[in-house]
Each structure stands twice: as C-alpha cells, then as structure tokens.
C-alpha positions in Angstrom: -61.0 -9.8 -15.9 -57.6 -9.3 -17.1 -57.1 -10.0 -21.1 -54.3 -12.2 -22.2 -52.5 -11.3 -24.6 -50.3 -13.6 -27.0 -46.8 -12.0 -28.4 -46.2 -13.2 -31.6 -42.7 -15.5 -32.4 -41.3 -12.2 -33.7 -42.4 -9.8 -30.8 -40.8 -12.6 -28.4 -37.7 -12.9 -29.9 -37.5 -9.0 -29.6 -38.8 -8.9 -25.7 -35.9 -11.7 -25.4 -33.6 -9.8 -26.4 -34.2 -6.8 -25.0 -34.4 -8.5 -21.4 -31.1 -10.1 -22.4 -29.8 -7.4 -23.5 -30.6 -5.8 -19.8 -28.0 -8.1 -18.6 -25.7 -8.0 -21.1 -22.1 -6.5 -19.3 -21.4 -3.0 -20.0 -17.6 -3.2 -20.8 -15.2 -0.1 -19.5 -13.1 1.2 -22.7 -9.9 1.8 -21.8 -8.5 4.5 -24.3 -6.9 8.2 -23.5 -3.5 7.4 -22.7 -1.8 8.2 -26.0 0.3 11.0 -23.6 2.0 7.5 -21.8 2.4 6.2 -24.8 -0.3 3.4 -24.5 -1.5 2.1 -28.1 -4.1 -0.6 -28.8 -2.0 -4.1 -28.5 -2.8 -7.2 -29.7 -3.6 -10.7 -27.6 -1.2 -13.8 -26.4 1.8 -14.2 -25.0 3.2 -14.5 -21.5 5.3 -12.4 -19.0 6.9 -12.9 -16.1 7.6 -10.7 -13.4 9.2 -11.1 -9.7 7.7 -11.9 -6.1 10.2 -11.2 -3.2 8.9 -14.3 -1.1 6.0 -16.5 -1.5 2.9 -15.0 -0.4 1.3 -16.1 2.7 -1.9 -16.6 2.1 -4.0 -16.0 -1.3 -6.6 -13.9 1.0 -5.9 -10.4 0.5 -7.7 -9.2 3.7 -6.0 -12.3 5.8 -2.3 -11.5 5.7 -0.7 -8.4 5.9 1.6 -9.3 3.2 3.2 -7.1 -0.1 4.3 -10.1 -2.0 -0.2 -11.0 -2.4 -0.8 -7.4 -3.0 1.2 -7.7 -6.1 -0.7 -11.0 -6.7 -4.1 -9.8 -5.8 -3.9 -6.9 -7.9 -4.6 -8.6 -10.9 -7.0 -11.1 -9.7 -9.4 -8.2 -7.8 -10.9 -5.2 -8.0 -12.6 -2.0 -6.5 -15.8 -0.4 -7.1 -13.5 2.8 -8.6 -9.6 2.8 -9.4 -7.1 5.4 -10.4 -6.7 6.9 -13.7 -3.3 6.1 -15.0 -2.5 9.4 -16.3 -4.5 12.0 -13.3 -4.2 10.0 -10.0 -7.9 11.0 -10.3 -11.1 8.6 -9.5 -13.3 6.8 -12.1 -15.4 4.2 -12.4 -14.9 0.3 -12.0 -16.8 -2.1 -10.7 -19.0 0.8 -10.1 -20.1 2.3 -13.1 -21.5 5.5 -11.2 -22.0 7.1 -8.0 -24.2 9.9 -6.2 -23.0 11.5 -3.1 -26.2 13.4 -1.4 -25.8 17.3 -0.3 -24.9 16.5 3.2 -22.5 14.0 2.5 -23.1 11.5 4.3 -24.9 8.8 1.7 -23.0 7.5 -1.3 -25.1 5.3 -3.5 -23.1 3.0 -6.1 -24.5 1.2 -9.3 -22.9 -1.6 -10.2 -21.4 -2.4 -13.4 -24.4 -4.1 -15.9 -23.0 -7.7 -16.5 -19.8 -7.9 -14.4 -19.2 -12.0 -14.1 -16.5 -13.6 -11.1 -14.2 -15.8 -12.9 -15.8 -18.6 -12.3 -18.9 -17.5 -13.8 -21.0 -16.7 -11.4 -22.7 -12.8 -11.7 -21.4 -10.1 -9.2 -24.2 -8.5 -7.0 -24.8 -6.1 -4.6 -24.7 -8.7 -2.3 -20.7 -9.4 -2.7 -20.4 -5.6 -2.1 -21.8 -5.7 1.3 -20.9 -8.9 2.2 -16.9 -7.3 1.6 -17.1 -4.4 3.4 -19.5 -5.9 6.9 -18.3 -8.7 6.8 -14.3 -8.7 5.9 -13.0 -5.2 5.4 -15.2 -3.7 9.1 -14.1 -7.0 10.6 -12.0 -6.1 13.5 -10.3 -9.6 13.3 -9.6 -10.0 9.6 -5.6 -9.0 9.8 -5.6 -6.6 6.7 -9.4 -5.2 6.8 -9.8 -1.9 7.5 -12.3 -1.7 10.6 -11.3 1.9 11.7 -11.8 3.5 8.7 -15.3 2.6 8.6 -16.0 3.7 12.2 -16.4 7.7 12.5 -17.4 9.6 15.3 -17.4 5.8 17.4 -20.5 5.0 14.2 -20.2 2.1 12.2 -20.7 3.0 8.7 -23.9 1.6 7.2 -23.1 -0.3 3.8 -26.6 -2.0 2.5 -28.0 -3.4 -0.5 -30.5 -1.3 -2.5 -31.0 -4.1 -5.1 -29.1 -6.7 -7.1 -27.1 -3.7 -8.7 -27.2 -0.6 -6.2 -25.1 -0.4 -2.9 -25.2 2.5 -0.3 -23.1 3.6 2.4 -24.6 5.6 5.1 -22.0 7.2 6.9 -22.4 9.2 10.3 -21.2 12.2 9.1 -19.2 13.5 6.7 -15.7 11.9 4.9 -14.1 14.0 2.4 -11.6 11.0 1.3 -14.5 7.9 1.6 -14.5 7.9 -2.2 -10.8 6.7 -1.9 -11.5 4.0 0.4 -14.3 2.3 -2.3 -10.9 1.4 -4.0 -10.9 -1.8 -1.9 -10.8 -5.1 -3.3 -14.4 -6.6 -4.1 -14.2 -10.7 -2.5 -16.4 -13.1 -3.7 -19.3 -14.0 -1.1 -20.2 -17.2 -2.7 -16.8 -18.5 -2.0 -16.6 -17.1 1.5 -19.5 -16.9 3.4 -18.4 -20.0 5.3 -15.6 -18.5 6.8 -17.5 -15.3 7.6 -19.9 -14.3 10.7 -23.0 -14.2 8.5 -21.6 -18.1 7.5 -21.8 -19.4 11.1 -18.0 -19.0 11.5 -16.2 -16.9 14.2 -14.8 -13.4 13.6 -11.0 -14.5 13.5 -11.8 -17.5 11.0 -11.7 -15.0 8.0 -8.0 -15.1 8.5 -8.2 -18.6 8.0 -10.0 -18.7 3.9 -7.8 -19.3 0.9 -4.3 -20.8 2.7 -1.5 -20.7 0.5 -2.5 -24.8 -0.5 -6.1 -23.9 -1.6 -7.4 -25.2 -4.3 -7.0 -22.6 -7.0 -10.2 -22.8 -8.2 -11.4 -22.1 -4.9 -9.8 -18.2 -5.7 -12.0 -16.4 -7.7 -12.2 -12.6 -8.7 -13.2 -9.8 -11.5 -9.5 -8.8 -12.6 -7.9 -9.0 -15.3 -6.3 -12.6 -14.7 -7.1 -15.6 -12.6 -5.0 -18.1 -10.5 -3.7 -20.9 -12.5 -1.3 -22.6 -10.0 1.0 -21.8 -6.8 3.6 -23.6 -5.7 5.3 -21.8 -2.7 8.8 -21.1 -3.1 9.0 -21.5 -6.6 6.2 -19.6 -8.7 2.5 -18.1 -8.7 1.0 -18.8 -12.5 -2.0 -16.6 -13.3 -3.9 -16.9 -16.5 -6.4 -14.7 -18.4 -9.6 -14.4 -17.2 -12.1 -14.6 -19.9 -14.8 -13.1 -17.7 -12.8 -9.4 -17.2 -14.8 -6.3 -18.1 -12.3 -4.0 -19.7 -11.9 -3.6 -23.9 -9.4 -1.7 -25.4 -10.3 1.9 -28.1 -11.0 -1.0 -30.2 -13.6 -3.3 -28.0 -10.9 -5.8 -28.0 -11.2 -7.8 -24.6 -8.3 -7.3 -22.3 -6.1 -7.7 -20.9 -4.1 -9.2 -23.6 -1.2 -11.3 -22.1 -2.8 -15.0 -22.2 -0.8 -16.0 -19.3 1.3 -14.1 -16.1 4.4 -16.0 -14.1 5.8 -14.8 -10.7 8.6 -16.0 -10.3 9.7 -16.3 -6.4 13.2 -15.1 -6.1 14.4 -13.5 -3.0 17.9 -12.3 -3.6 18.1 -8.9 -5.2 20.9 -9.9 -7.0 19.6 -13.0 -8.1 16.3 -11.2 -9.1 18.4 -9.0 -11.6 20.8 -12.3 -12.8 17.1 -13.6 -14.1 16.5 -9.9 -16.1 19.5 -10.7 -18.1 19.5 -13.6 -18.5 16.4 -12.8 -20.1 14.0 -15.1 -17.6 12.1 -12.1 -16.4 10.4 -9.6 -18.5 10.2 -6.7 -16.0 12.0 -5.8 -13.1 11.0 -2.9 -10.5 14.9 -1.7 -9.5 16.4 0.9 -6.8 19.2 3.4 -7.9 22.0 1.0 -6.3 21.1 -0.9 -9.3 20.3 1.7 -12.1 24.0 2.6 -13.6 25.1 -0.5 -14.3 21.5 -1.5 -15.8 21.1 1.6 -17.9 24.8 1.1 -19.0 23.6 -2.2 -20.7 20.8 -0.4 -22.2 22.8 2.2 -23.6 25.2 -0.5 -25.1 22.3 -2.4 -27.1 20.9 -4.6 -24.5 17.2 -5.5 -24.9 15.3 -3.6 -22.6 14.6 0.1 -21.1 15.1 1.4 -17.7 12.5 4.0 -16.9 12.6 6.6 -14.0 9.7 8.7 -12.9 9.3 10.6 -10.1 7.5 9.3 -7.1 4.3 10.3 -5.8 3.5 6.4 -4.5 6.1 4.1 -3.2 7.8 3.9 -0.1 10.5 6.3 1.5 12.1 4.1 4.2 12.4 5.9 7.9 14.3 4.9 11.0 11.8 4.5 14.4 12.9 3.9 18.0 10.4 2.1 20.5 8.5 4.4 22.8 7.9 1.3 24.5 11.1 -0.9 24.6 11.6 -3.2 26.9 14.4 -1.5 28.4 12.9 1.2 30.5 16.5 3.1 30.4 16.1 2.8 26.4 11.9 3.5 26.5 12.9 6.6 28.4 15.2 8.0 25.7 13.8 7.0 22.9 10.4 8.7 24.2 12.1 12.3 24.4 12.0 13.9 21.2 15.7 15.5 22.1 17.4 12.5 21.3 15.3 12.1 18.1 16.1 15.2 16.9 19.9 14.7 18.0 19.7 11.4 16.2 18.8 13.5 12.7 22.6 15.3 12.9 23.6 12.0 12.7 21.7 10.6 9.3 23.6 11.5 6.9 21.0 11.4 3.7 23.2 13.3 1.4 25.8 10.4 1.2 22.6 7.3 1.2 20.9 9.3 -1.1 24.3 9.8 -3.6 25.7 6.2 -1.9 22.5 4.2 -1.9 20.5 5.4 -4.5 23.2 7.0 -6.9 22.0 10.2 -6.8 18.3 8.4 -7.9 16.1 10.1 -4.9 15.4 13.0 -3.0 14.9 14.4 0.6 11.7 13.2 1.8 8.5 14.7 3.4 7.1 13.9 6.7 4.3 11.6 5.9 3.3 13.3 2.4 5.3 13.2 -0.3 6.6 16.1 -1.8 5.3 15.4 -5.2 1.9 15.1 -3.9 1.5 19.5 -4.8 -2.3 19.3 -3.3 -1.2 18.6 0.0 2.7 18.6 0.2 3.6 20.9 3.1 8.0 22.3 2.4 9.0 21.1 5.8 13.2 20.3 4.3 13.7 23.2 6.9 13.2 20.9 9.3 15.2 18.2 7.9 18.4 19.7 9.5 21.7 18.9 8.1 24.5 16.1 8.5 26.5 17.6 12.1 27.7 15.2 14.1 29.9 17.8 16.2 25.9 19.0 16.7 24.5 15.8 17.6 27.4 14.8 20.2 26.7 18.0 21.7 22.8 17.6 21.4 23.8 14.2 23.3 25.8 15.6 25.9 23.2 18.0 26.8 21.0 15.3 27.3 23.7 14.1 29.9 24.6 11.1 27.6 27.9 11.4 28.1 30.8 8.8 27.8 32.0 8.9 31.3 34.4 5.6 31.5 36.3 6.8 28.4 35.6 3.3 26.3 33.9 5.8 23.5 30.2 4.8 24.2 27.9 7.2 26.0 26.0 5.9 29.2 22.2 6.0 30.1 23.4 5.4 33.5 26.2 4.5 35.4 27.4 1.3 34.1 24.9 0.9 31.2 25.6 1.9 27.5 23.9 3.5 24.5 23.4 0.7 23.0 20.4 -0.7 20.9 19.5 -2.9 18.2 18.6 -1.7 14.9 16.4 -4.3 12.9 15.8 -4.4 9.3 15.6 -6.3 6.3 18.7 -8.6 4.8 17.0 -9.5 1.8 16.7 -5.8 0.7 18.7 -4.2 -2.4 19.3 -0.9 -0.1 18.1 -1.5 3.6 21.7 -3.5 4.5 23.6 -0.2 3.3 21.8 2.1 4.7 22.0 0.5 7.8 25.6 -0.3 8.0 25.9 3.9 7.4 23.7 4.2 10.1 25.9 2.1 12.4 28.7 3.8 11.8 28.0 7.3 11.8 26.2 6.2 14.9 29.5 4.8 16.8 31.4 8.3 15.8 29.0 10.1 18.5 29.6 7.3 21.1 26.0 5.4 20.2 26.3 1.9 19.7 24.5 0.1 16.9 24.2 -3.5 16.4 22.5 -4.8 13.7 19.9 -7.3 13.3 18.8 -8.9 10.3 15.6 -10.3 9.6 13.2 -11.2 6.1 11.6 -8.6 4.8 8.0 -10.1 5.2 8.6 -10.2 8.8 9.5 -6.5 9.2 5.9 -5.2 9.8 4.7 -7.7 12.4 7.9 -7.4 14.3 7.3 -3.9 14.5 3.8 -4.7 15.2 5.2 -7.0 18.6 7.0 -4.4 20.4 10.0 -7.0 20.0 12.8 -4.4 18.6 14.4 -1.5 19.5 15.5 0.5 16.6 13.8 0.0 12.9 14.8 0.5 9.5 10.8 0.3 7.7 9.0 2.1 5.0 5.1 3.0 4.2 4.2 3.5 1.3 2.5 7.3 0.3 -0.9 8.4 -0.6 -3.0 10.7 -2.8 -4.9 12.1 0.2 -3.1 12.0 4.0 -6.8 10.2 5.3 -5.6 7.0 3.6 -2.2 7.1 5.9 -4.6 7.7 9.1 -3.7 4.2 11.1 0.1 4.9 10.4 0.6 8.8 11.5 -2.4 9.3 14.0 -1.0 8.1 16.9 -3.1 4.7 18.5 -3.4 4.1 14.9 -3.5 0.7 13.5 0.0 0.7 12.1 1.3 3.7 14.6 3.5 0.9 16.1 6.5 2.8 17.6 4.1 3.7 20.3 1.9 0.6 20.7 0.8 1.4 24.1 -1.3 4.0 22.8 -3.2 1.3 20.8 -7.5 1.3 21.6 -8.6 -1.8 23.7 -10.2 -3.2 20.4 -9.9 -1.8 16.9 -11.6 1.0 16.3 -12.1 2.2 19.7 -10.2 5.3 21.9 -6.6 5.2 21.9 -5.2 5.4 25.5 -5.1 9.3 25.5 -3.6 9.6 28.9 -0.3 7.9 27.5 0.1 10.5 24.5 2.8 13.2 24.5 1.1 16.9 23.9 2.2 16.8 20.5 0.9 13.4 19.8 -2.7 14.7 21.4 -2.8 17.7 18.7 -1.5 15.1 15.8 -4.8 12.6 17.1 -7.1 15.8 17.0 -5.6 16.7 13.6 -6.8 13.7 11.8 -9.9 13.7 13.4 -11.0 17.5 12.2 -9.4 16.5 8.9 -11.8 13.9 8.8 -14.9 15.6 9.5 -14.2 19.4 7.4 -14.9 19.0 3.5 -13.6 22.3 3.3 -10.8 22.0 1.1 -8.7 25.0 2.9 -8.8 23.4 6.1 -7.7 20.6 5.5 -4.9 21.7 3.9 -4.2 23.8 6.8 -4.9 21.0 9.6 -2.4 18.7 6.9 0.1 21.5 7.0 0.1 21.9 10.6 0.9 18.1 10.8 3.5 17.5 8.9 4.8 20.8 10.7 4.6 18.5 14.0 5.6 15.3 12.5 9.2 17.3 11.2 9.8 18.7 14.6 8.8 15.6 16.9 10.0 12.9 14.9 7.6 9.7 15.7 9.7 8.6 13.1 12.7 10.2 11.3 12.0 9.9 7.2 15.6 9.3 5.2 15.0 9.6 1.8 12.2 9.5 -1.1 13.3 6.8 -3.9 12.1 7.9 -7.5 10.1 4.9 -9.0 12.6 3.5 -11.5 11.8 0.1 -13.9 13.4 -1.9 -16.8 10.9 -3.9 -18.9 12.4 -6.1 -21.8 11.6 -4.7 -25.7 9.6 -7.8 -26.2 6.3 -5.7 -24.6 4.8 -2.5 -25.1 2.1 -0.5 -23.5 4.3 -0.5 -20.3 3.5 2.4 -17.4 5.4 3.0 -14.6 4.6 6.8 -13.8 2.7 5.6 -10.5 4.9 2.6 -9.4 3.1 -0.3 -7.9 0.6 0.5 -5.3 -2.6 -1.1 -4.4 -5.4 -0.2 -6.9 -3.2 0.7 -9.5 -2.8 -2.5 -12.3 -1.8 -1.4 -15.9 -1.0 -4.6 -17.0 -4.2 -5.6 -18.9 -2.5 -2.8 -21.3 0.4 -5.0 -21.6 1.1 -6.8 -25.0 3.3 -9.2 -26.5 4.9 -7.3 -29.7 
C-alpha cells in the first residue's frame, strides 16, 4: 500500500518554488560588445526610423516584401541569431543545440520561460508548426520549401517535448545551422490559416493583411505592433514579454516606443533627418558628402561607414526568356553578356554614384566575406567600348542601315527595355549611365520605371527585358542557393528552368553546360562538410558565374548610416539584413 505523506506549509512553499522556478524564463545577457562601443543604456524614449513603402502584409512568410522585413525584425525571432561583433552563431530562442556524429539530427532546447507577447508560453509546438507548416509550405510566397528538401527528402522537424525540437535531415547540411535563423510564428494565432487548421495550402498567404487587427500580430522580439496605418506610419511599442537583459539584468530593449515613418522619396526621406523628424537614416554615397559636411559643421548627428559584408550590390540581368525570340536568342549567348561588361562603366558609377563610397563587386560572394570570397576582379574586365562594338560586330550585330543602332535582323533593332526602380536614391543614375554608354555602341536603351516593391515580382513574371536589381549577400554561399543555382527559386532571368512545383527538378534539358556544372556545384556543396571542398566547389562557381554572366554584378556599396546624437549604443557594422536587430541596445541619452 502506498504511504502518504503530508509536506509541511514550509516544505510546500519550497517544492512551489522550485517547480516555479522550473518555469521561470532564462533571460539571454547581452554584454561583450565594449569593442562597438555598446555600453549598458538606460529605458524610455522613442525613435523613429524610415519604411520605403508600406508593407504589404504584416505576415513575414506571406509577402515577399523588404519594407516587413525591416518591420518583422523587431517583432520576431529565430531559434539562433548572429553575434554583432563575429557574424558567428549563438543562441536565441534556442538556448542550445546538439548536432549528432553523422550530421544529420539537430536537436534544439528551447529557451526556459520564453512568453509571445501576448502572453501566451512558446513551445515546441510553435517550432514545428513554423517550419511544416509555413516555412516547407510550397505555397506560402516567402517560406523557404527547397531548402528543407535534400536529396528530393523532406526534412523531418518534430517535437521531442514541450521544450526540445529535432530536425532529421536526410543527409548531411553543412550550413542548416544558418537556416534555424528563421522567424519563429505563433501557432496559436495561425493554425486557422494553416493545413494542420483545415485551411488550404495557399491560404497562409492570406493571415495577418495589412488591416489586421494588431493584436492579432504577436511575436518574441524585442517590440510589438502598436498600430499601422498604411501610407502613413507603422507604431511598435515595447514588448514587456522579451527575453534579452542588458550586463546589468536590465530588461531590454530600452526604447519604450519605435515609429516608421512611410516616406518614399529619397529626398524626402533625408528632408525628415534634418529636420530632425527621423532619428536614423540608412544613406548611399550619392548622399554621404553633403551629409557628413553637416556633421563636420556641428550638425546633430554622425554618419557612419563600414565596410560591407551584407547588403546588396545591384547587377544588371537580361531575359533568357524574353518574349522576343530575336531578343531571348541574344540575351541567352553569353558573348553578348560579356560584350555588354566593356560597356559598364563601374569606375565612373562607383566615383559618380556612390562618390567614391563602394567597391568592385564579387560574383555572388562578397569580397569581404575572406572564408569564402573567391579574387575573380580579373574577370571583371575593364570600361572598352571600342572592345565591346567590336565584341558586337563579331556577333554580326552590326548597324547595317547607318541610323547608329545595330540590327538583330534585317529590319529589327537592338533595342530593349531596361526596368528598374524610380523611387531609388542610385538605381535612376545608374541607369541613365547605362543608357547612354549603351547608345555609343549602337544598343538602344529605353528606360522603364517602376516602384521598387514591384521589382522582384516583375522579374519573377518574365514581363521585362533588361533589369537593374540587387540581392542581398550572405555569410555562407548555401543561403544564396534559390538565387545563383540555376531553377532556383529566385534564379529568375532564366525562369524556364524553374521545377514543375517547388522543390522538385529543374528542367535540366533547358540549361546551358555551364549552368548544369553551376546546378551540380550547389548540390555537392550541400552534401560535403569538408570545409576544403567547399571552398573549392564555391571557388569554382564564382569562377563560372564571372565568365558566364547569369547576371553582370556593378558595384558593392559600403554600408553607410547617420543616427542623430540623441541615441547611443548604435551598430551599423553589419547593415540591415534579416536576423540581424541591434536595436534593443538602443537608448535614449
């Protein structure tokens, strides 16, 4: 028979506590950046910052959409994040991880405590439901499907319990721990739009429209939304729930309050930094001199430069698959790219453009990522448009009526559309260089403007010719594979190469040779953890990317911002990219 026994008042209280204490949260310290000059700050105050357009949606994995990224960067986050100071991983929502000997199993524990901000406890159960059901969704617009399918094997993410995840993965990924930087969503709040909710696979798209409810949006970052009203201004507040403390256990972050304010005009955006309405601006070189001239004279702020290892170097692409067969045809043969290099002149965009305030660019890895960064600026050429008219005349593009185009065939020009963004602080100059240097070798250029926000699904349509577009880099060349393996995801100036379904076999018969040993590439890059060979398959690629051209890379912008003297604690030595969000550091002096 089994004895009772009774635990005195005092011995209860203690059990209580300790089984309280259990699931008490286990807050990440942030200390150890005294080198960026990070000190402990101090809490209130507000601080407002800019949003190119209104954001589409408030679902991160709904839209494909840069203004929310900025936005959803401070309302989510990933199991592990970036150091500020290393690039290097550590834990987040994931307070540790095991990897087994072959692999292939990556087992996470959660973070002891870790509350959504509306109160509710995050499980294991939000972990899996993010990844099977949004982010391996083939129909959720920004999840990530192909990334989790290896070897045509779905990856296996399951719950251990509440606290534990594991992903079983069908063989080996030497960059998976990067991809766990993905944005944890809330299950309670959107199981109803989800498969496992009864809802079809598309209707994920559909969850948190840009007139939800904001209490509807929950998440674990640093700051929550407070209200949106599109066109104007996106108001997040603190979130009392966030798991960070500063060196000295103060909760974070420490601004009480963030505003986006909506302004599309770059000149407008800069009018509102002196007049004193904005408290940090991200800027291009075009706008540096006459900026760092005011702070030179005694204006309130600083302009800080760093150079880049993130952000994005803008290229030009031509359609494989125009809808011109004449065009298609030329634009396919890597001749006329390569001709089309003599006449980019990147010296005078770079001096021009950027005032001096970026460099020549890699092909597809930046060239101050040293781990991986293969010296292709052989390849780059140089500025010859003698070279490129006769590159063109080779071709038998030849001006043959005398009226200073060249002809694809008798009757028809070399002439093309070059799309790009109006609403950009560099993208109208460079193309309106582009244009001209163009016409001085008998190609004709006519420009066509569009929104920025609508660059990437027009490329995505096949409705263009010629585009002016940038992606943004990457620590590790795995994380770029839907843009630069071709039938990628994002590899768009070829879109006839694209699987049936997501995640599926590219239409290999279509592929030039090169773009076969570029597909292989990322695939034994994928599988090797041998640090040497990838390196080696990585150099190789960018070897084939420089002479082949899928797209021709014009420059690499340093990452360059002016924050007013009213904050401190601010970090810019990263620039904004996904995953990266110092501004719980930020504080009000």
């Amino acid at each position: 028979m089994l004895k009772r026994t009774r635990l005195s008042p005092r011995l209860l209280s203690l059990v209580t506590l300790a089984l309280v204490g259990g699931a008490v949260a286990a807050p990440k310290k942030v200390t150890g950046y005294g080198s960026l000059g990070v000190v402990d700050g101090k809490p209130g105050g507000t601080y407002t910052l800019i949003l190119g357009d209104s954001p589409q949606s408030l679902n991160y994995y709904g839209v494909i959409d840069n203004n929310l990224g900025l936005i959803a960067q401070q309302l989510f986050d990933g199991l592990v994040e970036f150091n500020y100071a290393t690039y290097k991983i550590e834990p987040a929502l994931a307070e540790s991880w095991t990897i087994s000997p072959d692999g292939k199993t990556y087992t996470f524990k959660l973070r002891q405590g870790v509350k959504w901000s509306d109160g509710q406890p995050l499980t294991a159960d939000d972990v899996v439901f993010t990844y099977d059901q949004i982010i391996m969704n083939p129909e959720a617009r920004a999840g990530d499907a192909a990334s989790f399918k290896l070897d045509g094997k779905q990856v296996d993410v399951k719950k251990v319990d509440a606290n534990t995840v594991q992903f079983v993965l069908p063989r080996p990924s030497p960059a998976f721990l990067l991809q766990m930087r993905s944005f944890i969503m809330p299950k309670h709040k959107l199981l109803k739009f989800s498969q496992e909710g009864g809802a079809k696979p598309a209707d994920i798209n559909n969850a948190w429209p840009s007139n939800v409810n904001e209490a509807e949006v929950v998440g674990t970052g640093p700051f929550k939304l407070s209200n949106y009203t599109a066109g104007q201004k996106v108001t997040l507040v603190k979130n009392p729930n966030y798991w960070k403390v500063d060196g000295n256990g103060t909760k974070l972050p420490y601004l009480n309050q963030l505003d986006f304010l909506i302004i599309r005009d770059p000149q407008a955006q800069v009018a509102q930094f002196l007049a004193g309405n904005v408290d940090q601006l991200n800027i291009t070189g075009a706008q540096f001199p006459d900026l760092k001239q005011r702070e030179v004279s005694g204006a309130p702020f600083k302009v800080m430069r760093s150079t880049a290892l993130f952000g994005s170097p803008p290229f030009v692409a031509y359609n494989f698959d125009a809808k011109d067969p004449a065009l298609a045809k030329v634009f396919s043969d890597a001749r006329f790219r390569r001709a089309m290099q003599q006449a980019l002149n990147r010296p005078r965009i770079i001096d021009t453009v950027y005032n001096g305030l970026a460099s020549l660019p890699g092909h597809g890895v930046a060239p101050a990522n040293k781990e991986w960064y293969a010296n292709t600026t052989g390849q780059l050429g140089t500025f010859d448009l003698k070279a490129a008219a006769a590159a063109l005349d080779a071709l038998g593009l030849k001006d043959t009526n005398g009226d200073g185009v060249r002809e694809i065939s008798k009757g028809k020009n070399l002439e093309f559309d070059l799309t790009y963004a109006t609403d950009s602080s560099v993208y109208p100059a460079i193309a309106t260089i582009l244009q001209n240097d163009f016409s001085k070798i008998g190609v004709k250029v006519n420009l066509k403007g569009i929104l920025a926000k609508n660059l990437l699904s027009t490329g995505q349509s096949g409705n263009w010719e010629m585009i002016l577009h940038a992606f943004g880099d990457q620590p590790d060349p795995e994380l770029r594979k839907p843009i630069w393996q071709p039938g990628g995801a994002l590899y768009y100036w070829h879109r006839s190469l694209q699987p049936a379904q997501d995640g599926g076999t590219p239409n290999m018969a279509r592929m030039f040779p090169w773009e076969k040993e570029i597909y292989n590439i990322f695939n034994d890059a994928a599988t090797t953890t041998d640090h040497a060979k990838r390196k080696a398959l990585y150099t190789r690629w960018q070897l084939l990317f420089a002479q082949n051209l899928p797209v021709t890379p014009i420059a690499k912008p340093e990452n360059i911002g002016a924050i007013s003297n009213k904050y401190g604690n601010y970090i810019y030595n990263l620039g904004v990219i996904p995953g990266y969000n110092p501004v719980p550091l930020i504080y009000q002096k």
